[in-house]
N, C-alpha and C positions, 0 to 999 in steps of 0.2 A: 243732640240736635235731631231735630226732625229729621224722617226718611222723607218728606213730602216734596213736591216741583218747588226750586229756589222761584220766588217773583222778585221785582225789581219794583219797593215802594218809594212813591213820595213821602212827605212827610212836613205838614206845613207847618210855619215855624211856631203857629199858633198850640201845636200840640208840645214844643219847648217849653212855651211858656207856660202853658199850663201845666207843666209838671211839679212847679213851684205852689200851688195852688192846696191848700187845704181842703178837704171835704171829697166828695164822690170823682166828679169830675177830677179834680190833680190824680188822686188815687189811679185813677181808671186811665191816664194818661203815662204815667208810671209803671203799670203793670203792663200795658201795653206794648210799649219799647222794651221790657225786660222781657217778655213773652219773646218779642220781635230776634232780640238777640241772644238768645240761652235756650229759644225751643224750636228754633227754625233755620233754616238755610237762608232766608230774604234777606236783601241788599239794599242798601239805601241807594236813591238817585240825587244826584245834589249836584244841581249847576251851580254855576257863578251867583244868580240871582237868590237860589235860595237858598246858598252858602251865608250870602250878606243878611237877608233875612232873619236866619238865624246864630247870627254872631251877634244882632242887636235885641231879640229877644228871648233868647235863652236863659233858662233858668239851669243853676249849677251842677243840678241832675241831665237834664240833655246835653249839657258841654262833655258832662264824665261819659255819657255813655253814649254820644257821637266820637269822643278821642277812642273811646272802644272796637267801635265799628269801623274804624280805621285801621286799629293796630290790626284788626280780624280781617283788614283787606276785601271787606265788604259794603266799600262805598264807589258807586258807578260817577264818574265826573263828565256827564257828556255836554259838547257845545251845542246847543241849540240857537239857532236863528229863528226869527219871528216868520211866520208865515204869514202873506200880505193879503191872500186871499180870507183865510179864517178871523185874521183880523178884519176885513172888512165885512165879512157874516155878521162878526159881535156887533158893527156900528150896528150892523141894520135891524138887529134884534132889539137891541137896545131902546129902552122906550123914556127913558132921562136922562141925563147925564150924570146924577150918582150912579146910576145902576152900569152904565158904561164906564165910571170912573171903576166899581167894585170888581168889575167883568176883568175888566183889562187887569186890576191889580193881581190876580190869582190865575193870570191866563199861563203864568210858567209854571205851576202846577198841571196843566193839559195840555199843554202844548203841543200838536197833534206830530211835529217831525221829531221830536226825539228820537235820534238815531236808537235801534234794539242792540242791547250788547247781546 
């Protein structure tokens, strides 16, 4: 394992899925997460939201190698609450309502209070 500072990733579920994926891309999504867990000290963060996320599209490679990251005692589980003000930035930014629907889907990826462990 790396000697390098542990960080604390996200990991959106889109990169699950794409682990299943033939070609560059799955490839690069695969090496990625093994890199993640066999060359480094980094920890996953996975709330409630993007637990669910990735329980419904996970491909069979990210299930095996999040049950991993677990048994390695290296997944952060913190509660985040939504922030009323940040969310009201995004309305304002927003300039459709897909792009507000898109904003808000991925806003638990940034979520600015994420407690720091």
């Amino acid at each position: 394992m790396s000697s390098g500072q542990s960080k604390r990733l996200v990991v959106d579920a889109s990169v699950a899925t794409s682990t299943g994926e033939r070609g560059r891309r799955g490839k690069r999504c695969r090496d990625f997460l093994k890199v993640m867990i066999d060359e480094t000290s980094h920890r996953l963060v996975m709330t409630r939201e993007i637990s669910a996320e990735w329980d419904i599209h996970s491909h069979p490679f990210a299930r095996h190698w999040r049950r991993s990251m677990n048994a390695k005692r290296r997944v952060d589980r913190p509660s985040a609450g939504r922030d009323a003000a940040f969310c009201r930035k995004i309305e304002q930014v927003s300039q459709t309502d897909k792009a507000l629907a898109a904003m808000e889907k991925d806003l638990r990826l940034i979520e600015p209070n994420l407690p720091m462990i």
